[in-house]
N, C-alpha and C positions, 0 to 999 in steps of 0.2 A: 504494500500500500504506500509505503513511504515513496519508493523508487517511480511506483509512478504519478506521483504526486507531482515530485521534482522533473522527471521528463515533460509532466503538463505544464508547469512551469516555465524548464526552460524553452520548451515550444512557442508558449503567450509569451515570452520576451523576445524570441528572433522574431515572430511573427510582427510584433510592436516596432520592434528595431527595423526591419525589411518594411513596413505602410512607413514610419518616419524620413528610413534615408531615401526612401523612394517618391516619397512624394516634393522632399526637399530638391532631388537630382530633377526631377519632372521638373521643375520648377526654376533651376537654373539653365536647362536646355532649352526649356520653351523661352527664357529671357534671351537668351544666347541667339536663337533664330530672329526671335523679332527684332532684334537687336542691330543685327545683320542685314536684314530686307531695310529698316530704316535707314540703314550708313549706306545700301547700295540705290537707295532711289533719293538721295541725296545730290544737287547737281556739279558738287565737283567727284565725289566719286565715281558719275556716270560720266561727267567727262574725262578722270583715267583710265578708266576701262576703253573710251572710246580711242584716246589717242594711245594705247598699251598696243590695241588690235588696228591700227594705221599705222606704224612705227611712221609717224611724220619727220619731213626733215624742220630743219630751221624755219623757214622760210615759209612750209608749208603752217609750220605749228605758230605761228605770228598771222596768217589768215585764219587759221581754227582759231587761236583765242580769241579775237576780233567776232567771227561769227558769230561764237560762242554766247560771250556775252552782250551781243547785240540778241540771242533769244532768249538771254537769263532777265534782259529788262522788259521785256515784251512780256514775258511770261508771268515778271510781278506784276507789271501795270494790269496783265488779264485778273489776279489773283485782286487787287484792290479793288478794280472795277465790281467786279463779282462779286467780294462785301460788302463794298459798299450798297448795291444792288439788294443784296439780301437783307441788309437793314433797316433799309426806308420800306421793305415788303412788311417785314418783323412789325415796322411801327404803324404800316397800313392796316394790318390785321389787328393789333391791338386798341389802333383807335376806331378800327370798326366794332370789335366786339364789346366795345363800352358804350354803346349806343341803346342798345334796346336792354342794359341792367340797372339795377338799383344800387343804391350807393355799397350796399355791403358785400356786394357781386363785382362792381368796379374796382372796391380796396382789394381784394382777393385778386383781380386780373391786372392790378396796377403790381402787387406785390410779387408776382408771378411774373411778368416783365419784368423788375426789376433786378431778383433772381436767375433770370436766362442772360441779361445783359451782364451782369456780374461774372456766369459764371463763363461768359464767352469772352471777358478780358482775361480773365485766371489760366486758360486753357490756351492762348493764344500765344505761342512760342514767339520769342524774337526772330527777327529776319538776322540769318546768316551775311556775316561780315560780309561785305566786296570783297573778293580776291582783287590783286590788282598784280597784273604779267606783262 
């Protein structure tokens, strides 16, 4: 009885040990990949990849930077535009649905907006420095 008392024992301890490292491991792997997809759609790391698999010379790689970041500025102006865009939508919608409520329906939809706007400044990373080549 004793003997297996201590094998059910040490069973429920590897078993404990094996769900803990394992879900910790699970845990640094999965950070490990996302981690990864974020650094590679990143736009200077797409653009080392891209000029790794062109071996550009001199010459060529001074019109590739030029290009480059002639679509790195295109692509924020698209990115501001498109916020900004979303946000006058945000505050069409809100000042529509405060139309047909009552004051205690408005404090609730004003608090609620104010909430989504909060939490969309908290969330919004800084724009990555200019390279300058």
């Amino acid at each position: 009885m004793k003997t297996n008392l201590r094998i059910l024992l040490i069973g429920v301890i590897c078993l404990t040990l094996g769900v803990v490292i394992g879900f910790f491991a699970a845990g640094r792997i999965t950070k490990k990949r996302i981690h990864q997809k974020v650094e590679f759609q990143k736009p200077p790391k797409f653009k080392e990849r891209l000029e790794e698999k062109l071996s550009l010379t001199p010459e060529q790689q001074v019109t590739f930077n030029d290009v480059f970041n002639k679509h790195m500025n295109r692509m924020r102006e698209m990115d501001q535009t498109m916020f900004q865009k979303r946000r006058v939508e945000f505050d069409t919608l809100f000042s529509e649905l405060k139309l047909g409520l009552d004051e205690k329906q408005v404090k609730k939809v004003e608090r609620f907006e104010n909430r989504l706007k909060e939490r969309k400044h908290r969330r919004r990373p800084p724009h990555p420095p200019q390279r300058r080549e």
